[in-house]
C-alpha positions, 0 to 999 in steps of 0.5 A: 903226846907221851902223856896222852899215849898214856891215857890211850893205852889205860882206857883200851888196855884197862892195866898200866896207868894210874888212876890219877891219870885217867882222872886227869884225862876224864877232867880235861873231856869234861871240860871241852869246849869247841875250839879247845885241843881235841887230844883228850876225845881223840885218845877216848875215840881210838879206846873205843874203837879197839873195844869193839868185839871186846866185851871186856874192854867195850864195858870199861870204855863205857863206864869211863864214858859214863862219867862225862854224862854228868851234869857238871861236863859241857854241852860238848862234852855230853854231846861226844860221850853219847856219840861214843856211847852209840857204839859202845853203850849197855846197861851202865850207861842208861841211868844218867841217859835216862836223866838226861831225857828230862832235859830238854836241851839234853834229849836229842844227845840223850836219844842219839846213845838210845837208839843203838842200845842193845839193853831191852831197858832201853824201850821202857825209858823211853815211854816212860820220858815220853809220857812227860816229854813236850815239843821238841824233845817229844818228837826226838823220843818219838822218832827214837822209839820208831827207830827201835821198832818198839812194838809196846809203845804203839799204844802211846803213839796212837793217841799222838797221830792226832796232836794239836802239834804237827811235828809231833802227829808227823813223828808220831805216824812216821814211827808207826810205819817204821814199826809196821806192827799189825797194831801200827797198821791198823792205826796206819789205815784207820789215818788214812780213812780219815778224811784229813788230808794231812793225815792221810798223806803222812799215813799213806808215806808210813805205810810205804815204809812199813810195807817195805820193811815187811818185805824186807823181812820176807813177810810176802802177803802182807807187803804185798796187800799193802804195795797194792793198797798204796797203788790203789789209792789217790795217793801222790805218783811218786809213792804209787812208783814206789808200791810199784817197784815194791811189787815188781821185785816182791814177785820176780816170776810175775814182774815181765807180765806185770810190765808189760801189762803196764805198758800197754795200760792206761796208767802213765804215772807207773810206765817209767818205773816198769820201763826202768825195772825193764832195763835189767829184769830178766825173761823170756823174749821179753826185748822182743815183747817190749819193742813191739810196744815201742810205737803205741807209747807217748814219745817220753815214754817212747824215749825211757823204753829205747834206752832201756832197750840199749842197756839190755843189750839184745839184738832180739830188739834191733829192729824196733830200735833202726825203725825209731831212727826215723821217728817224726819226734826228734827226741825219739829219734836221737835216742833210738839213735844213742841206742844204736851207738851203745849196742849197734853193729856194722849193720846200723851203719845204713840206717844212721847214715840214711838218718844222717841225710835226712837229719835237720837239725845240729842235734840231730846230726851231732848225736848221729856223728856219735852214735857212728864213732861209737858203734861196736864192731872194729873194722867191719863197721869201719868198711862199712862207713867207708862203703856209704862214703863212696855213696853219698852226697855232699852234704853227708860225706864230711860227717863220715869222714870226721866219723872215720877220723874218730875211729882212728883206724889206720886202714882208713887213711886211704878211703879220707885221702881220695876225699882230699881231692874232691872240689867240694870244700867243706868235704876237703877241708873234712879229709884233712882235718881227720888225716892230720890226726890219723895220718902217720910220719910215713904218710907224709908224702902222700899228704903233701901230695894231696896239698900240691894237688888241691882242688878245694882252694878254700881248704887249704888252710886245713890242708897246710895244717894237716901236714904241718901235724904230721911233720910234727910226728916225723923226728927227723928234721932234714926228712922233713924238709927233704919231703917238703923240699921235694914237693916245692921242686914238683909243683908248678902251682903258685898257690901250692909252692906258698903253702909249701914255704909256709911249712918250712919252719915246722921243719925247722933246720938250716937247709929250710930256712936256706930254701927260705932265704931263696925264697926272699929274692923270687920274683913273684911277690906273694912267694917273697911275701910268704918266705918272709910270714915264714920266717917271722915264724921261725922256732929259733933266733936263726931267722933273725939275721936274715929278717934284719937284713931284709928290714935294712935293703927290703925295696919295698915298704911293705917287706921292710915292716913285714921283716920288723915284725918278724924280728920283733916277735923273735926276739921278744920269744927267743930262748937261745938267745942271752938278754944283751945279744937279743938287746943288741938285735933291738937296737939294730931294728930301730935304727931301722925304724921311720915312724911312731907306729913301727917304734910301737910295734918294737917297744911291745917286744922290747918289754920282754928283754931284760938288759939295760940296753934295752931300759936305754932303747926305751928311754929314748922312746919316751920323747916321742909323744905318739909312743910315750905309753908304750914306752913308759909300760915297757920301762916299767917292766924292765925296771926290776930286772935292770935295777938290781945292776944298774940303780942309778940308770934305772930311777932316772928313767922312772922319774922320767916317767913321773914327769910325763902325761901319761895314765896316773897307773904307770906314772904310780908304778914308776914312783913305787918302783922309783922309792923301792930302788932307793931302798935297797942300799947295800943289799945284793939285788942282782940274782939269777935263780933256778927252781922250783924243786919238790921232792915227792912225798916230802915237806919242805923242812925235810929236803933241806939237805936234798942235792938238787941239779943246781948243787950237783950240774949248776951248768945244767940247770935253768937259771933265769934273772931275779926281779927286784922286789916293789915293796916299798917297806922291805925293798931288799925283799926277793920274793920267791913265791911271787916269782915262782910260786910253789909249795914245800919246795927249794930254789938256787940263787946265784950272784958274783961279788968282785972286790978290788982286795982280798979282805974280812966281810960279813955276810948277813941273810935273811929267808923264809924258810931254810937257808944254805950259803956257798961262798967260793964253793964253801958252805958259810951258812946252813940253817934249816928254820922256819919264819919270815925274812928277817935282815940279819937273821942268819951271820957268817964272817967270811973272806973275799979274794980279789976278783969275782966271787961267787955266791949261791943261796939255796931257800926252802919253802915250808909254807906261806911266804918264800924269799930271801935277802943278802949283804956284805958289811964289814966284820963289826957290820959297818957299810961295806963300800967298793963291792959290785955284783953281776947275775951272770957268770963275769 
């Protein structure tokens, strides 16, 4: 790299460097090739860059470029000179360029650097390289010469127009138009009268490029003369629009007058150009002009010209634009709609909702609800959707209200709340679903109100989850149950009382889930069916005792599963809850059990429990035929948690699975499993690990030695336990990436070592990427590397105490794979017999 700043620093600055050097520099470019290192055209392209502005500079760069047009460079490295020579070429460089236009292979590269070329030289080389060019290399020539405008080789293209090849007459015509020259034009016209369709049409697509160049340049009556002669011709709709637009922003002070006199002719093809130039041209109560031809249209057009109208934002067109909302076509009617929606006031409030009831069709509906929460106006039109509320039928008012719902404005919670006590369903079901957005922690009781006095019983559903949004809004749990509470004591309604228990959990603390213990022993069976739905949604494992409970004395069979399933789904989610105790609420619930079905429904949850309690519940399982697969998928996904503690315990469970008539998929993954275990000999397999952990802005090589929450609180952090790796060519791999995924990252690893006596051992490691070792709280290993998991990579000689000995890792992630592996051996790396490990804090 000091090198290459070298050369940088000759080829801009033209002083300190030796020319030995930029000989070197020049050598390598010349010899580039695609896939080669690129630093050598890098260096030359930053040169480049900094000699713009610098005549100096800019003629040293382009004699340094000139050198690599040489016959002896590569293809590529001609090919990057010329790019580099569009920026900075002059005279020094036209001679190996022309040259280069007698190759074919070379002619478009060569043509590339021509074209910007400032040199008036440049002209003359190219006619005198067209007169021998043939085909491809005529048409680069061609289209280079149409690029420069070159007035003086006209007389060259002429004759070319009417050549036997049709990409050089197409080359030919197109570079007339773009030099748009009288001679060029007279050529154009003299085409187009032809007679040959081709011809014609390439000529007439000159002509247009070459009026809009005159135009450009401020050449008025002749541009003009030929957008009018484009617009009077047969020739295709799009280059007629396009004369069109031409003219209109040629003669701004006649363009309202042109526009609408298109509208109101014949000419089809020209009213979308003149509705589009409508949309931003200014005039004289042109909006007015322009809605009053609104109904005489054809419908598409109809259509264009109300969203024009809508970008023009007058209120002078107003009218017109109400009046399509009852047009008979349902595209005019939801554009006029859409129009309303961007520019309307609360005074379209009565004509959308009018339309809205006599609307037949979702479309029609769906862009109405738009326009409506779309309208512009605040309160005003907010009043004005709650007025029609109050005034319309059935069928419209739960549109209004999901309207007033979308506008969120808090003054509307009053107007959808009386709608909440109406007997109409779907209008109920509507005042909910919006109240339980717009309402606020305050309105809690005023809903829950609205739930206790519900008429519409098929909208309850809504109700229930209206107010369970808006308990989510209130922070204070006993408030909560204090409202809900409250309302239980009030209603006298069986159905309501159900809805109110069904909350209970949203609340979700203890005075809660007493009032749902209560509710267990009621004498009406569907409050006791419902306590228990409640409980089995409870947020945390304090539920569980309770569902326990009831699944042992439930005098029902129905209550006694109902309180199975609950526990189940607790435990299997519960995050309060340690592996083994959660293991030993398993255990307790199948005891309880009486039959294959209920086993099942246990073994889907048990799945999630990763304790070797739970690996012997399965196991149990699996000689029950009418649950083996269940038991055995459930075995299977324990297995690499429990195998890094209990090995032993674990393969016999897999060879168990093996043995057992079962998919040949999981008996496949149990025999992988199986052989992994097998593998992990002396490794230490029991880990819990915390992370990922990035540091904004950083690579992972750089945070080696950031202090993340798992070195400075490891009591804070989340630690979660580690899966045995099912490789069964590296089985003492841990696969980090796999496990959390993650990119320039760090995790922790922790693990206890007990030793029966203080002794020496070896400590030896293996990661991808970096990795730092605290034995004892002392650091035993720091190597910030990169590379794959290699055992043994990393050694350090340390001492174990008598007891539990902690271990943590810290493993970087630079990029691709991510993973670790550890042992302990004796000093001269002998087996190291009597460890045990624990994952968690002994």
């Amino acid at each position: 790299m000091k090198f290459l700043a070298g050369i940088l620093s000759f080829i801009v600055c033209a002083a300190s460097v030796q020319a030995a050097d930029m000989a070197q520099v020049l050598a390598d470019a010349a010899r580039y090739e695609s896939g080669a290192s690129v630093e050598p055209l890098r260096a030359i392209e930053q040169a480049v860059r900094e000699s713009v502005g610098d005549p100096t500079r800019k003629a040293e760069v382009e004699r340094h470029l000139t050198q690599l047009l040489a016959p002896s460079a590569t293809f590529e490295a001609r090919r990057f000179a010329c790019t580099q020579l569009a920026i900075v070429g002059g005279e020094d460089c036209l001679e190996p360029l022309a040259a280069m236009l007698k190759e074919p292979q070379t002619t478009g590269i060569a043509c590339l650097a021509l074209a910007s070329n400032p040199s008036p030289k440049v002209n003359s080389i190219l006619q005198q390289a067209l007169a021998r060019a043939r085909d491809m290399a005529r048409v680069q020539i061609i289209v280079t010469l149409g690029d420069r405008r070159d007035q003086e080789s006209v007389r060259a293209l002429i004759p070319l127009t009417r050549n036997a090849d049709g990409p050089t007459a197409e080359s030919a015509i197109a570079s007339l138009g773009k030099i748009a020259s009288d001679e060029a034009l007279a050529a154009l016209k003299e085409l187009r009268e032809t007679g040959d369709p081709a011809l014609a049409r390439a000529a007439w697509q000159a002509t247009l490029v070459a009026a809009d160049l005159r135009a450009s340049h401020g050449e008025t009556s002749k541009a003009d003369e030929l957008y009018k002669a484009i617009l009077a011709s047969g020739f295709t709709d799009y280059a007629r629009r396009a004369a069109f637009e031409g003219l209109l922003r040629l003669h701004v002070k006649e363009a309202q007058e042109r526009i609408l006199e298109t509208l109101k002719g014949k000419d089809d093809v020209l009213k979308p150009s003149a509705i589009a130039a409508a949309s931003s041209i200014q005039g004289d109560n042109l909006s007015s002009a322009l809605a009053a031809q609104l109904e005489v249209l054809k419908p598409e057009h109809q259509v264009l010209l109300l969203q024009a109208l809508a970008k023009r934002n007058d209120k002078a067109a107003m009218d017109a634009v109400r009046k399509a909302t009852a047009s008979a076509n349902s595209a005019v009617r939801r554009a006029a709609v859409e129009a309303l929606g961007r520019y309307g006031d609360a005074e379209s409030v009565g004509v959308l909702v009018q339309a809205l009831g006599k609307s037949e069709t979702t479309e029609d509906r769906q862009a109405i609800v738009a326009a409506l929460t779309g309208l512009k106006g605040g309160e005003s039109v907010d009043r004005a959707v709650a007025d029609e509320l109050t005034r319309t039928g059935a069928s419209t008012a739960p549109l209004l209200i999901s309207v007033l719902g979308k506008r969120a404005n808090p003054a509307s919670f009053s107007v959808i709340l009386e709608q909440t006590r109406v007997e109409d369903t779907a209008t109920a079901r509507a005042a909910f679903n919006a109240l339980g957005s717009l309402a606020r922690s305050d309105d809690l009781p005023a809903l829950l109100d609205a739930l206790t006095g519900l008429k519409a019983q098929d909208a309850r559903g809504a109700a229930e989850t209206a107010v369970a949004k808006v308990l989510a809004k209130t922070p204070s749990p006993s408030r909560r149950t204090e409202a809900v509470a409250s309302a239980v004591k009030q209603t006298r309604s069986l159905e309501a009382r159900c809805s109110l228990l069904a909350l209970l959990p949203s609340c979700g603390d203890a005075a809660a889930l007493t009032l749902l213990k209560e509710a267990t022993n009621d004498a009406e069976s569907r409050v006791r069916d419902t306590a228990l739905r409640a409980l089995a949604d409870w947020p945390d494992s304090a539920a569980l005792s309770t569902l326990i409970n009831l699944a042992r004395t439930a005098s029902q069979d129905t209550e006694r599963v109902l309180a199975i399933r609950g526990a189940a789904r607790l435990l299997s989610g519960a995050t309060d809850l340690q592996p083994g105790d959660a293991a030993e609420r398993f255990q307790a619930l199948f005891a309880l059990v009486r039959n294959s079905d209920e086993k099942k429904l246990l073994l889907s949850g048990l799945g999630r429990i990763r304790h070797p309690t739970a690996l012997a519940l399965v196991a149990n399982s699996l000689d029950d035929t009418n649950a083996q697969a269940e038991a055995a998928l459930a075995a299977v996904t324990i297995a690499p948690y429990v195998a890094v503690v209990k090995p032993e315990a674990t393969t016999g469970v897999l060879r168990k699975i093996t043995h057992l008539p079962l998919d040949p998929e999981i008996k496949q993954t149990a025999t992988n499993l199986q052989q992994a275990i097998e593998g992990f000999a002396d490794y230490v397999m029991a880990w819990q690990v915390a992370g990922p952990f990035a540091k904004e802005g950083f690579p992972g090589k750089d945070i080696f030695e950031e202090p993340f929450l798992p070195e400075r609180d490891p009591a804070s952090s989340t630690w979660a336990p580690m899966p045995a790796g099912t490789d069964r060519t590296r089985p003492w791999l841990l696969d980090l990436g796999k496990f959390l995924g993650g990119q320039n990252c760090a995790a922790y690893a922790r693990t206890w070592v007990h030793s029966e006596t203080n002794q020496n051992a070896r400590l030896e490691l293996g990661s991808d990427d970096g990795v730092k070792a605290w034995l004892n709280g002392t650091v035993v290993v720091s190597a910030n590397r990169g590379g794959d998991v290699k055992p043994g990579d990393q050694k350090a000689d340390v001492q174990l105490r008598t007891g539990w000995n902690p271990l943590v890792l810290k493993i970087t992630q630079w990029t691709s794979g991510w993973g670790f592996c550890a042992r302990f051996t004796k000093p001269d790396g002998s087996t190291l017999p009597g460890l045990r490990y624990s994952p968690t804090p002994p």
